[in-house]
FINULO-557602 format. One record per residue (C-alpha): x, y, z; residue number from 1; residue in one letter. Coordinates in Angstrom, 1 decimal, decimal comma. Layout:
BEGIN
TITI	X	Y	Z	NUM	A
...
END
This chain:
BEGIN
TITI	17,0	19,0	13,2	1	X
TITI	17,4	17,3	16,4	2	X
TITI	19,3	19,0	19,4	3	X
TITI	20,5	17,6	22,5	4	X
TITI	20,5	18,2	25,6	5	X
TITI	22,1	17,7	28,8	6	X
TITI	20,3	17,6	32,0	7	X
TITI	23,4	17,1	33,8	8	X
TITI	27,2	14,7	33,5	9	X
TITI	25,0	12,5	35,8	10	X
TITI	21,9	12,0	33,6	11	X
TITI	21,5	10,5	30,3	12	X
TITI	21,3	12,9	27,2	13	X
TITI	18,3	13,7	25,9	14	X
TITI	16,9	14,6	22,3	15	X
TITI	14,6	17,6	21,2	16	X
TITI	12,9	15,8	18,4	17	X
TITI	10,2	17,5	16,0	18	X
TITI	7,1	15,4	15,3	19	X
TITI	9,2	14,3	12,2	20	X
TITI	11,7	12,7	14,4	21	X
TITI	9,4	11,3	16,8	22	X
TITI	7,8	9,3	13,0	23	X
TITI	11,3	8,5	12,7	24	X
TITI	11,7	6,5	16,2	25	X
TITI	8,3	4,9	15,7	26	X
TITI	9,5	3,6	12,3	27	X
TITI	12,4	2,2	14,0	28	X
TITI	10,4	0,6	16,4	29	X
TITI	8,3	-1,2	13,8	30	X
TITI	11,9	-2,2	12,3	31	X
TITI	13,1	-3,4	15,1	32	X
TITI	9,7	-5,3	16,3	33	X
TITI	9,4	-7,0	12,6	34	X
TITI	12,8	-8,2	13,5	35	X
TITI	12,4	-9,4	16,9	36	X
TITI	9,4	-11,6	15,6	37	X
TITI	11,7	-13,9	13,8	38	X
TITI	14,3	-16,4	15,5	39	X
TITI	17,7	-15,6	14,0	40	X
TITI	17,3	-12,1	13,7	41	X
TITI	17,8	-9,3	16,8	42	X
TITI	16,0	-6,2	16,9	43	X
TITI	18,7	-4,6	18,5	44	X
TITI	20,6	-5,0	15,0	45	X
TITI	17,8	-2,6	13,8	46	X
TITI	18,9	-0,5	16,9	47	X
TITI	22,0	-0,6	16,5	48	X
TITI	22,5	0,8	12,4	49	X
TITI	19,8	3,2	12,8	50	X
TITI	21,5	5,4	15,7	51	X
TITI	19,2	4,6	18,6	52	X
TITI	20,9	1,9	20,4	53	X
TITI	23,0	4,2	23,2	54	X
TITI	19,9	6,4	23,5	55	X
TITI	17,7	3,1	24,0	56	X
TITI	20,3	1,6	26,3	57	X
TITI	20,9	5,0	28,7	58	X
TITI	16,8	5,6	28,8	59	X
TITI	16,3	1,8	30,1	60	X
TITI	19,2	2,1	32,2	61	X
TITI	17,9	5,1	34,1	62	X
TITI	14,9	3,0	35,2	63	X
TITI	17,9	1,7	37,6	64	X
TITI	19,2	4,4	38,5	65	X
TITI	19,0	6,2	42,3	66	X
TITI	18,4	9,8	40,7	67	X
TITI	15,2	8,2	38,7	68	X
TITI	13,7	6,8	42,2	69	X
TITI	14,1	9,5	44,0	70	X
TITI	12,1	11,9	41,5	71	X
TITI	9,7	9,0	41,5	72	X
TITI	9,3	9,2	45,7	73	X
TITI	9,3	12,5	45,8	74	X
TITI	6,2	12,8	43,6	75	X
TITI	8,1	15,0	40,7	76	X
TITI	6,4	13,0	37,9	77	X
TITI	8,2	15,6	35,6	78	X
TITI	11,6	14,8	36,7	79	X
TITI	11,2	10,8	36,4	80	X
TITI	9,9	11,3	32,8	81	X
TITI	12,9	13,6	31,2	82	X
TITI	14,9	11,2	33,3	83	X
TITI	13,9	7,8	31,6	84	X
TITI	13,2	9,5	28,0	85	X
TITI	9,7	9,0	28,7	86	X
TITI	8,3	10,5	24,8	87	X
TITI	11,6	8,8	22,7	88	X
TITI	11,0	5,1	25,0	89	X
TITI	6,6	5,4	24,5	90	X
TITI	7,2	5,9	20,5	91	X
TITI	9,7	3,4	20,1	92	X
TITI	7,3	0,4	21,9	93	X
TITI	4,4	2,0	20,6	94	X
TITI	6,3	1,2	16,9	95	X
TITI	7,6	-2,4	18,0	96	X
TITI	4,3	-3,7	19,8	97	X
TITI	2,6	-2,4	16,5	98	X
TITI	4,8	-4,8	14,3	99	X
TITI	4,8	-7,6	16,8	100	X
TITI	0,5	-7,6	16,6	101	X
TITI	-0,1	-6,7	13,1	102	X
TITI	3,3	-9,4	11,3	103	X
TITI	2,8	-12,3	14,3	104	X
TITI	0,5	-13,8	11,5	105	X
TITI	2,3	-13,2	8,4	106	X
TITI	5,4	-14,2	9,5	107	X
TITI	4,1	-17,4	11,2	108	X
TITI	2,5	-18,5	8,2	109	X
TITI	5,7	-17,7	5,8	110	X
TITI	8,0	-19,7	8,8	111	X
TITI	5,3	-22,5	8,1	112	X
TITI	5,0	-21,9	4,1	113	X
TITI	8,0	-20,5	2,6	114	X
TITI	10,8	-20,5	5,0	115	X
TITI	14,0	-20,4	2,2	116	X
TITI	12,4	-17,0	0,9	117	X
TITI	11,9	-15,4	4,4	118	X
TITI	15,2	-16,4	5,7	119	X
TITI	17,1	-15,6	2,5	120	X
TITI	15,5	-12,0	3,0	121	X
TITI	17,1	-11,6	6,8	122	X
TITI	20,3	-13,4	5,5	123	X
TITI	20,9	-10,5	3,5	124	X
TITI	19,6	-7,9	7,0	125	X
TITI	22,1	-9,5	8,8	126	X
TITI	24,9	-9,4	6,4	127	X
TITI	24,3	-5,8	5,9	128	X
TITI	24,2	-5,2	9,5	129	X
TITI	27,6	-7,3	9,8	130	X
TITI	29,1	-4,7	7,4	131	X
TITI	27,6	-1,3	8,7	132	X
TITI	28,0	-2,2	12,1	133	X
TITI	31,8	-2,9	11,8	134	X
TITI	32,2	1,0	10,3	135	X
TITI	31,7	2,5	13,4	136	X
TITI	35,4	1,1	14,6	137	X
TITI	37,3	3,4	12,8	138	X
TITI	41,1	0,9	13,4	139	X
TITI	40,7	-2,5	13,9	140	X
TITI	43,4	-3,8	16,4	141	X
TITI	44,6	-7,3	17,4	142	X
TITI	42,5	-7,3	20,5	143	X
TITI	39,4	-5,9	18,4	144	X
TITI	40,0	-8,7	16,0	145	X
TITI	40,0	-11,6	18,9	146	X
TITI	36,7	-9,5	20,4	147	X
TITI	35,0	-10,2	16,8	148	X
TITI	36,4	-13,7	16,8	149	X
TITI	35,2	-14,6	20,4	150	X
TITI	31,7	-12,9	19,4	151	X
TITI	31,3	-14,8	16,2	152	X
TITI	32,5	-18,5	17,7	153	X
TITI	30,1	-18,1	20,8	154	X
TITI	27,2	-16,8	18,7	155	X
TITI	27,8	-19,8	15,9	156	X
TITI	28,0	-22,4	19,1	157	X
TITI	24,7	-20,7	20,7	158	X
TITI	22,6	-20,8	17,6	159	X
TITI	23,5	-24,3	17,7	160	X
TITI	22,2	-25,2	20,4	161	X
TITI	18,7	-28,3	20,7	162	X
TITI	15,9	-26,9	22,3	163	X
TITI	14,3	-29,0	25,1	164	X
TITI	10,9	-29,3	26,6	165	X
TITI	10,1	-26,8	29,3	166	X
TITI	7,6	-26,3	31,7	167	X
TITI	4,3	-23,5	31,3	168	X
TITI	4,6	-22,5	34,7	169	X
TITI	4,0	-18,9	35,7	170	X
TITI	7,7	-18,2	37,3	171	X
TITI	9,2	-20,0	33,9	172	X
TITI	6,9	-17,8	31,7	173	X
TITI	8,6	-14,7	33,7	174	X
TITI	11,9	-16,4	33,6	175	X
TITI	11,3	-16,5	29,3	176	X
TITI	10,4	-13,2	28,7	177	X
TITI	13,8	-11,8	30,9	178	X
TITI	16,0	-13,9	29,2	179	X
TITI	14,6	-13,2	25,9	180	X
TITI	14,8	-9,6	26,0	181	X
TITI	18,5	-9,5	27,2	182	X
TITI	19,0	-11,2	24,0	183	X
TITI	16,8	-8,9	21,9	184	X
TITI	19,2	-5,3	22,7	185	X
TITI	22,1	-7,5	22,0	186	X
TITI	22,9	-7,3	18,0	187	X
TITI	23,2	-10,7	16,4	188	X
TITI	21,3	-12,7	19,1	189	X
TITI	17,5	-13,1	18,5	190	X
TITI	15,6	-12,4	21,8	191	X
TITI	13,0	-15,1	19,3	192	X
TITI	15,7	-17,8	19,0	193	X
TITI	15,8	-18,0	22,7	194	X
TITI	12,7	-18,2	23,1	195	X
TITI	13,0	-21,5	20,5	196	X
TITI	15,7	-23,0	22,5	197	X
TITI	13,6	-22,5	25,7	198	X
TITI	10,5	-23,8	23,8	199	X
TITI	8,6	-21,1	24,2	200	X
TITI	8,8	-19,4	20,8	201	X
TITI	5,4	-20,8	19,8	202	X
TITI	4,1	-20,9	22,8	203	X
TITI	4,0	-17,0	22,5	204	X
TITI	3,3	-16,2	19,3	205	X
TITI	0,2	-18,1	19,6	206	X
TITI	-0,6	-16,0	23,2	207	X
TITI	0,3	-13,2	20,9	208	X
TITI	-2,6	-14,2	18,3	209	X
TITI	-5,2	-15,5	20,9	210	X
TITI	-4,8	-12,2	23,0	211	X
TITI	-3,6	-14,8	26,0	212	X
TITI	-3,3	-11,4	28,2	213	X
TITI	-2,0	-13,8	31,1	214	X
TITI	1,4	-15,5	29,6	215	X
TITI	1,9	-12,0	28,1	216	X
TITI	1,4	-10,5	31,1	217	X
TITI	3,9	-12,8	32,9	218	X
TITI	6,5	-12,6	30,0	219	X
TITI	6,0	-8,6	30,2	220	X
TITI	7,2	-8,9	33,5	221	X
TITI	10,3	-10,7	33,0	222	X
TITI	11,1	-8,6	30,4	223	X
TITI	11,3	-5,4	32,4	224	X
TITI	13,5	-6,7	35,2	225	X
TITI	15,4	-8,4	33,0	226	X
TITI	16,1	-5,5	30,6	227	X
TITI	16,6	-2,8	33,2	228	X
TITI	19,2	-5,2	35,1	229	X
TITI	21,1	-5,8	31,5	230	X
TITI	21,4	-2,6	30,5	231	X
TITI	23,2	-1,3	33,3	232	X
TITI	25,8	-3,9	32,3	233	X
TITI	25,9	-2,8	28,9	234	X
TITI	25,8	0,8	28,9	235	X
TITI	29,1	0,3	31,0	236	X
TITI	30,4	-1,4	28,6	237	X
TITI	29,9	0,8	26,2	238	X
TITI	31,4	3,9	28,2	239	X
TITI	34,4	2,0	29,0	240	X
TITI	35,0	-0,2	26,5	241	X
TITI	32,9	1,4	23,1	242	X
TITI	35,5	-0,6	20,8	243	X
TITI	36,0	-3,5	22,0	244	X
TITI	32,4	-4,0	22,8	245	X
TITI	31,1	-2,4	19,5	246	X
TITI	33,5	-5,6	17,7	247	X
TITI	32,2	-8,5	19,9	248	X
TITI	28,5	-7,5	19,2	249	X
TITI	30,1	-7,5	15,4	250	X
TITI	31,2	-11,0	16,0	251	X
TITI	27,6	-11,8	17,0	252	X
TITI	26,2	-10,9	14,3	253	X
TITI	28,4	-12,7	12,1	254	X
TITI	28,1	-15,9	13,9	255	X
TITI	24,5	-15,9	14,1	256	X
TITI	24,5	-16,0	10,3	257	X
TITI	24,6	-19,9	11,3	258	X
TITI	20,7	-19,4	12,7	259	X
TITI	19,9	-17,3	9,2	260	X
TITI	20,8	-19,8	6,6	261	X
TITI	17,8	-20,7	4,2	262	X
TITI	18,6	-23,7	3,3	263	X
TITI	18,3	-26,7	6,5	264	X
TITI	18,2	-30,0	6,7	265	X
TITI	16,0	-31,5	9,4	266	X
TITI	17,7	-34,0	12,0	267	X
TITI	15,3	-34,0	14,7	268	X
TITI	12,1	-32,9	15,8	269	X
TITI	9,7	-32,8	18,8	270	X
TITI	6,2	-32,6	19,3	271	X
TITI	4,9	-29,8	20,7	272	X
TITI	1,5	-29,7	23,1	273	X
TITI	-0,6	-29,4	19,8	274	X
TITI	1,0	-32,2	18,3	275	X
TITI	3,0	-30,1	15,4	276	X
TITI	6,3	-31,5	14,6	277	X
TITI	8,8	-28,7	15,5	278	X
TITI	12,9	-28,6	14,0	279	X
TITI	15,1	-29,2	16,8	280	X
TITI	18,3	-29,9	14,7	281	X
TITI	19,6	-28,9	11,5	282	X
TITI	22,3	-29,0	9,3	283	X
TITI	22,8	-26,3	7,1	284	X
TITI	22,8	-27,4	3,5	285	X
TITI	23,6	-26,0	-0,2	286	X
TITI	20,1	-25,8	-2,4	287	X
TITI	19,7	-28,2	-5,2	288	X
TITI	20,4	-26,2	-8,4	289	X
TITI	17,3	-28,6	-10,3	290	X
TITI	13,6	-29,4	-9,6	291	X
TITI	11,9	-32,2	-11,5	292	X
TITI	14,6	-31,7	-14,1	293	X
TITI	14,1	-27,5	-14,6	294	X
TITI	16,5	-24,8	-12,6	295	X
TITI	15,6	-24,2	-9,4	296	X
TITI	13,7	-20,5	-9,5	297	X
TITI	13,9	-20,8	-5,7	298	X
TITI	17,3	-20,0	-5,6	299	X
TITI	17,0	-16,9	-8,0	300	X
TITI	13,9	-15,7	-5,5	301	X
TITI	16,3	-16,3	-2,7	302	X
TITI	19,0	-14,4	-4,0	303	X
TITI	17,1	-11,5	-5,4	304	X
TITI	15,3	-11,2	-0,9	305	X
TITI	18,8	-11,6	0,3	306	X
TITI	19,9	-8,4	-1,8	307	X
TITI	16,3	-6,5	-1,0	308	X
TITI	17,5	-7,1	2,6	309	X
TITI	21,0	-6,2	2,3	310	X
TITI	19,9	-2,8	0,3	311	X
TITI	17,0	-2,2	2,8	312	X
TITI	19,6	-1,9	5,6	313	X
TITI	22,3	0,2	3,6	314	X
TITI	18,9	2,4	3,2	315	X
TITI	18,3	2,8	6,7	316	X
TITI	21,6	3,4	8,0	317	X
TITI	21,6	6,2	5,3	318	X
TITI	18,3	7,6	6,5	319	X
TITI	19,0	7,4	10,1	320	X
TITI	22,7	9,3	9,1	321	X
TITI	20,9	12,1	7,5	322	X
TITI	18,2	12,5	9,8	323	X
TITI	20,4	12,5	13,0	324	X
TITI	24,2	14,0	11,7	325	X
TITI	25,4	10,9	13,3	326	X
TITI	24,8	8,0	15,6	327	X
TITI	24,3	7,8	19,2	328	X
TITI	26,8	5,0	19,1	329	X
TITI	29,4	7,4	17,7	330	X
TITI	27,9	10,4	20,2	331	X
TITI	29,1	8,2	23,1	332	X
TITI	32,6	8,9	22,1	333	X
TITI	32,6	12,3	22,0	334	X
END
């Protein structure tokens, strides 16, 4: 059983775990690293239905925070640690570098090989997540509504978007990995899929595979300033505003269903520095029901990845429920 406590009204609650529940963030850290691998598909989603996405957001906030600097100057290691969630925040990267290393390859080569399979599969993630995600608002009220409808129309317009040809530079490498992982805590919008629109997606996961320490290093950096800065923004949010913001992340998720869709037409390329041909527009099309005159079994395949997806995130939420009581998202309203 996990207990919490709390330092102080000034300090972010922390949670007692067993080495059980410490097993359990790491496994949601390889969750939400799978998903951050693949443009279209957030690993704050992941976050978000399992019941770690407050507790993620208030540990990464602290990093900000004066109380957190001043342990740190005044040389109370201890202090700074219990401040930032030091144990929860090591586990869950420890879990989503593990599934960013070990699936960078697989999913690379299915994005390359079979790419109506792999998207059907996170059609159905997000779908669930759409549904489960929407439960923690227990009435849905006219502004909510126009929240969710905002959320979906800007997601659907952002996933829409052409990439372009960017530069390699150090300070745009930095520049990548900030914006990227504002967009990876936010539910519906892939921290990946930026990283395609700034044409970079690539251009990491091959740094990923060739150990290219350097552009890592870079995008590392960008990363931390960038996420520190967002989350103060959004933990606000969330203390001030849990409904309202809780149905405009809803309303990115649904939108970004646009990103998710297995079944593309290509419009346009571009030619990356290797000379590969990369997608730059699509139109979103319905699958042809025959091949060569037989039924298409790619459609059955597809169908039969979106439901292992859809059932694999009823699973979790239901795992994360009974392993937890409730969600840190629902917590933050008590």
């Amino acid at each position: 059983m996990e207990r919490t406590q709390l330092r102080s009204t000034t300090t972010t609650p922390t949670k007692r775990r067993s080495l059980s529940g410490y097993i359990g963030v790491l496994l949601r850290g390889f969750a939400m690293g799978s998903a951050d691998v693949v443009p279209g598909v957030s690993g704050g989603t992941i976050a978000f239905i399992t019941g770690i996405y407050e507790e993620l957001l208030d540990s990464i906030r602290m990093i900000g925070q004066p109380q957190f600097w001043r342990a740190v100057l005044g040389l109370r290691v201890t202090e700074a640690l219990q401040l930032v969630n030091f144990t929860f925040m090591v586990t869950l990267l420890a879990g989503i570098a593990t599934a960013i290393v070990t699936l960078a390859p697989g999913i690379e080569w299915l994005m390359a090989n079979q790419p109506v399979l792999l998207w059907s599969f996170f059609l159905g993630l997000v779908l669930a997540s759409v549904v489960t995600v929407s439960r923690k608002i227990p009435r849905w009220t006219p502004p909510l509504w126009l929240a969710l409808i905002v959320g979906t129309v800007g997601a659907f317009w952002l996933v829409g978007l052409v990439p372009t040809q960017t530069p390699e530079a150090w300070w745009f490498l930095i520049l990548s990995g900030a914006l990227a992982i504002c967009a990876m805590i936010l539910p519906g919008i892939s921290g990946s899929f930026i990283l395609v629109l700034l044409s970079k997606y690539q251009f990491f996961i091959n740094a990923v595979n060739q150990r290219d320490l350097v552009s890592i290093t870079l995008a590392g950096i960008g990363a931390v300033v960038g996420i520190v800065s967002f989350a103060q923004v959004l933990s606000w949010l969330f203390k001030r505003y849990h409904d309202l913001t809780v149905a405009l992340l809803t309303g990115f998720m649904l939108g970004s269903l646009r990103k998710v869709w297995p079944w593309k037409e290509v419009l346009a390329t571009i030619t990356d520095r290797h000379g590969e041909l990369i997608p730059t527009v699509e139109r979103n099309i319905l699958p042809s029901l025959t091949v060569n005159g037989a039924f298409n079994l790619e459609i059955v395949y597809a169908v039969l990845l979106a439901i292992a997806g859809f059932s694999l995130v009823v699973l979790l939420e239901q795992w994360a429920n009974s392993h937890s009581g409730k969600s840190a998202i629902d917590q933050a309203k008590v």
